[in-house]
C-alpha positions in Angstrom: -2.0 -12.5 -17.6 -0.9 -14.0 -21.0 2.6 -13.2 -21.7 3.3 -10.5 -24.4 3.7 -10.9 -27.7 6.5 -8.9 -29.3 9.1 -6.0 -27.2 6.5 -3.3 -28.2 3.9 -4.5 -25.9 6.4 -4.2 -23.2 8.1 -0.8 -24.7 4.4 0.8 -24.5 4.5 0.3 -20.6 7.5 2.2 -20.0 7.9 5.8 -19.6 10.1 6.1 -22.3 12.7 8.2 -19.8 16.1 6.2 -21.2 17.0 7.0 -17.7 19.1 3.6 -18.0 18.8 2.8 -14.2 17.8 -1.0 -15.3 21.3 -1.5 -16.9 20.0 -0.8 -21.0 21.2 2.5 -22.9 17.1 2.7 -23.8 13.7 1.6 -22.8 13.1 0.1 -26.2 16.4 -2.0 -25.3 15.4 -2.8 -22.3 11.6 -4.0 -23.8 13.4 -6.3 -26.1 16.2 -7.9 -22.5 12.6 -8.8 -21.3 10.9 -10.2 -24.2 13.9 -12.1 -24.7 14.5 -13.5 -20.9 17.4 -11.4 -20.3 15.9 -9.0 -17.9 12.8 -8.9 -15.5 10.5 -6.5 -15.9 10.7 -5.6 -12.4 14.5 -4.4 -12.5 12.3 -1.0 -14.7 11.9 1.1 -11.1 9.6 3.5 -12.9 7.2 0.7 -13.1 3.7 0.9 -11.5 3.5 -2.1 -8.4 0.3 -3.3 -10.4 2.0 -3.2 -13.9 4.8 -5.2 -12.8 2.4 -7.3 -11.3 0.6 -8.3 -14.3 3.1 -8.8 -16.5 5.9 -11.0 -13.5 5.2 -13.8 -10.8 1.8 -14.7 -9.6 -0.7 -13.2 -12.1 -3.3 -15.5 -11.4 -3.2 -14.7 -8.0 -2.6 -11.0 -9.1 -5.8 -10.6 -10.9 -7.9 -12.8 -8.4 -7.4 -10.3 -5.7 -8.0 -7.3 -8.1 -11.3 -9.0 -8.9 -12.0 -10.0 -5.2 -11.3 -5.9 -4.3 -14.1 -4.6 -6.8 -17.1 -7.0 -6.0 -16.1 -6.9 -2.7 -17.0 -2.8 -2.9 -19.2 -3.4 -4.6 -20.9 -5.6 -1.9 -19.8 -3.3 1.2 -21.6 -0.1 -0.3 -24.8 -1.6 -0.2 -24.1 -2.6 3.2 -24.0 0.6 4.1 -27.1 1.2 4.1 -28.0 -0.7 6.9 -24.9 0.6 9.5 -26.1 2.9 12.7 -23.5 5.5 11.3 -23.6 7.3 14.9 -22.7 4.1 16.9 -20.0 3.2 14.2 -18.2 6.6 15.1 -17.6 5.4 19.0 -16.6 1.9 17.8 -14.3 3.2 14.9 -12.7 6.2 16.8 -14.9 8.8 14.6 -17.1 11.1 14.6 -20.8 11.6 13.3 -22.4 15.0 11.8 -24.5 15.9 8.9 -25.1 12.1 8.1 -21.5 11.5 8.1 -19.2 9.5 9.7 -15.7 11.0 9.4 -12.5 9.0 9.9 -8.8 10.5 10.4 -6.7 8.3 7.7 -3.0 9.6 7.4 -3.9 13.0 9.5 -6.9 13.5 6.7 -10.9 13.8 7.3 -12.5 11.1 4.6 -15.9 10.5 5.2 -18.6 8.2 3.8 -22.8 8.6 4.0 -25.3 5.6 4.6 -25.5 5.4 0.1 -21.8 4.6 0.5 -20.5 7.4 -1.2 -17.0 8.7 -0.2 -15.9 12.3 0.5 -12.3 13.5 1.2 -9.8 16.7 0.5 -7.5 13.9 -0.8 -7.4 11.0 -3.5 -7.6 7.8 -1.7 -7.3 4.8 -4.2 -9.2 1.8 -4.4 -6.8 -0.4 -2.0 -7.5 1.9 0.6 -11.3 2.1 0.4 -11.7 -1.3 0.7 -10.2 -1.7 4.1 -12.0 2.0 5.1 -15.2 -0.3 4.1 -14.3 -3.4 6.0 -13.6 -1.4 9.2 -16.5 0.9 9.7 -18.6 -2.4 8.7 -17.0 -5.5 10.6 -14.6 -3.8 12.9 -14.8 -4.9 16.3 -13.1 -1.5 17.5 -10.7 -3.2 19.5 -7.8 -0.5 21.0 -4.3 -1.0 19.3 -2.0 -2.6 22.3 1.3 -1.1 21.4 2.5 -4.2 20.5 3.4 -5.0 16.9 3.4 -8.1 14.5 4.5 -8.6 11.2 1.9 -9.8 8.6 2.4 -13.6 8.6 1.8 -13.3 12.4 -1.8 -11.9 12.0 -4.8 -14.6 11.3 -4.2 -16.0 8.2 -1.8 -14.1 7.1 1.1 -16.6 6.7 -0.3 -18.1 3.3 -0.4 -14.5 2.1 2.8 -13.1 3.6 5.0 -14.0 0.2 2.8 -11.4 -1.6 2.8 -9.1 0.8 6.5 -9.6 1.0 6.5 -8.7 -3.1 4.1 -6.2 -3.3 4.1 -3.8 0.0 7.7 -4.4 1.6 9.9 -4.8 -1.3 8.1 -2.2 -3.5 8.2 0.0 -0.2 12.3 -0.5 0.0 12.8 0.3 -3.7 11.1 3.9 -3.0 12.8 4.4 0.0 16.3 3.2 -2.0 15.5 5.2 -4.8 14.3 8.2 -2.8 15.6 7.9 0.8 15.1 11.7 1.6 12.2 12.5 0.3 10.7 9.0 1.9 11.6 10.0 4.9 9.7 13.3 4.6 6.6 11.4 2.9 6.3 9.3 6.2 5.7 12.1 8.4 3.8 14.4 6.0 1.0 11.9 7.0 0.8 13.0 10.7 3.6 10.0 11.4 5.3 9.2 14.7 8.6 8.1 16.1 8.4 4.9 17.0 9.9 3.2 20.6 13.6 3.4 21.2 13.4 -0.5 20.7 12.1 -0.4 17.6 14.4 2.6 15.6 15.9 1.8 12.6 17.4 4.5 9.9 13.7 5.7 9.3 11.4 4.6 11.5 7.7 5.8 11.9 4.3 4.5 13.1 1.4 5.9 10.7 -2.6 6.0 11.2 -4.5 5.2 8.0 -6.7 4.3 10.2 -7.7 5.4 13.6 -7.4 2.3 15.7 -5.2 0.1 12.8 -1.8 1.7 13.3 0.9 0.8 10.8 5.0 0.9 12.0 7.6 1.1 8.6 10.9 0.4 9.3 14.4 1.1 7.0 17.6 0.4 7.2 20.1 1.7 4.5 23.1 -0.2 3.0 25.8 -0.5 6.1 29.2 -2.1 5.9 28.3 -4.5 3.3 24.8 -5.3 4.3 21.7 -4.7 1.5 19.1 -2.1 2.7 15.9 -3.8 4.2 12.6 -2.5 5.1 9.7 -4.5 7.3 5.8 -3.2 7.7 4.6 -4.0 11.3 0.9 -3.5 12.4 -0.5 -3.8 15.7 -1.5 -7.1 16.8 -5.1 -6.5 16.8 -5.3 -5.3 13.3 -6.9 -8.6 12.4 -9.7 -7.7 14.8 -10.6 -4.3 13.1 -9.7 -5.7 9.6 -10.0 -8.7 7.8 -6.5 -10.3 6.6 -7.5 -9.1 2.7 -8.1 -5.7 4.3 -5.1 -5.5 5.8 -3.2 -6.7 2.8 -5.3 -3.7 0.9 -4.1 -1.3 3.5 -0.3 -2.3 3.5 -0.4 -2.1 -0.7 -2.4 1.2 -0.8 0.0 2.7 1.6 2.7 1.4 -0.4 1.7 3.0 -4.2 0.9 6.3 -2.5 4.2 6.6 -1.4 5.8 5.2 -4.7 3.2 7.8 -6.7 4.6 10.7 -4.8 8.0 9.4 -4.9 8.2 9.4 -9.0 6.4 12.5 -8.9 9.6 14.0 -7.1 12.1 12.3 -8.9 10.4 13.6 -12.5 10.0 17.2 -11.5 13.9 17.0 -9.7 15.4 15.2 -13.3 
């Protein structure tokens, strides 16, 4: 992403709030700390994951993968077509009716037709879609274990774990940070679940965006000194049901949901 070419570029990505949580008295102030090299345009926690993206670390990588998402889509809607939609509900964990398979993703129906088109009560975004694609196409439907693994620790996904790192975990710890209540509250509105006594932290919670690709977040807030941290864990056969990119997809769609929801709260509570 070419680097911008005056503060206003950057001041016409904030929200123009002045809410002064990145350490300027306004966000024009804070557009002209970036431009100059005094601040990083991450340290604005209003910021969209994708806009910060863009604009700090990576973008060539960034804007490959946003590429890679759309074609790829693209490609798995005309795939569709040719998927036995009423064998793909045993393997997936769904059910078939009407020329539908329907999924469960986060306690919600969302089902797709042999066109590829999409239906659900709620908005699912792109990053979400793709891996909804992926697993009703090339999932092997293999039953979670119970046992968990961080991302590195799935196939192939220690070349992509710094990423992950940037984009899921770390933008997952500012919302829970920012908004520790209500992200507690968000985790189980999606039909979450306590996780094993082994595995409790401060909030802990195993989700279902998919039926058989379970999800575990775990937070810890600031204790005696110690910074707050937050780790995603999946079940270690999520890279059976889901390509690596897929589950990448999942862990960064799961993670701007929750950041969506969590400005939406902090707005309408200012």
């Amino acid at each position: 992403m070419p680097a911008p070419k005056n503060a206003m570029e950057i001041f016409k990505l904030l929200d123009k709030s002045n809410c002064r949580d990145c350490g300027e008295k306004t966000c024009l102030a804070f557009a002209g700390a970036v431009y100059r090299g005094q601040k990083k345009i991450d340290q604005c926690p209003r910021l969209a994951p994708d806009v910060v993206d863009r604009f700090s670390g990576a973008p060539d990588e960034v804007n490959t993968l946003d590429a890679n998402r759309e074609a790829f889509l693209a490609m798995v809607k005309q795939k569709m077509a040719g998927v036995d939609l009423l064998a793909a509900a045993g393997r997936t964990g769904g059910r078939f009716n009407n020329g539908r398979l329907t999924l469960k993703i986060l306690g919600k129906d969302f089902s797709v037709d042999r066109q590829g088109n999409l239906f659900s009560d709620i908005h699912v975004n792109p990053w979400v879609a793709a891996p909804f694609f992926d697993y009703v196409i090339n999932g092997l439907g293999v039953a979670p274990t119970g046992r968990w693994a961080s991302f590195r620790e799935l196939k192939n996904g220690k070349d992509r774990y710094p990423l992950f790192q940037k984009r899921c975990e770390e933008a997952m710890k500012q919302v829970a940070d920012t908004y520790t209540d209500l992200f507690d509250d968000v985790v189980h509105l999606f039909s979450g679940r306590q996780v094993e006594r082994q595995f409790q932290s401060d909030i802990s919670v195993v989700l279902h965006p998919l039926p058989k690709v379970p999800v575990m977040i775990c937070y810890w807030r600031v204790d005696e000194g110690l910074g707050s941290s937050l780790n995603i864990f999946f079940d270690e056969t999520a890279d059976r049901n889901l390509d690596i990119g897929s589950v990448f997809s999942l862990g960064a769609g799961l993670t701007q949901m929750f950041e969506r929801l969590a400005r939406r709260h902090g707005f309408s509570g200012a």
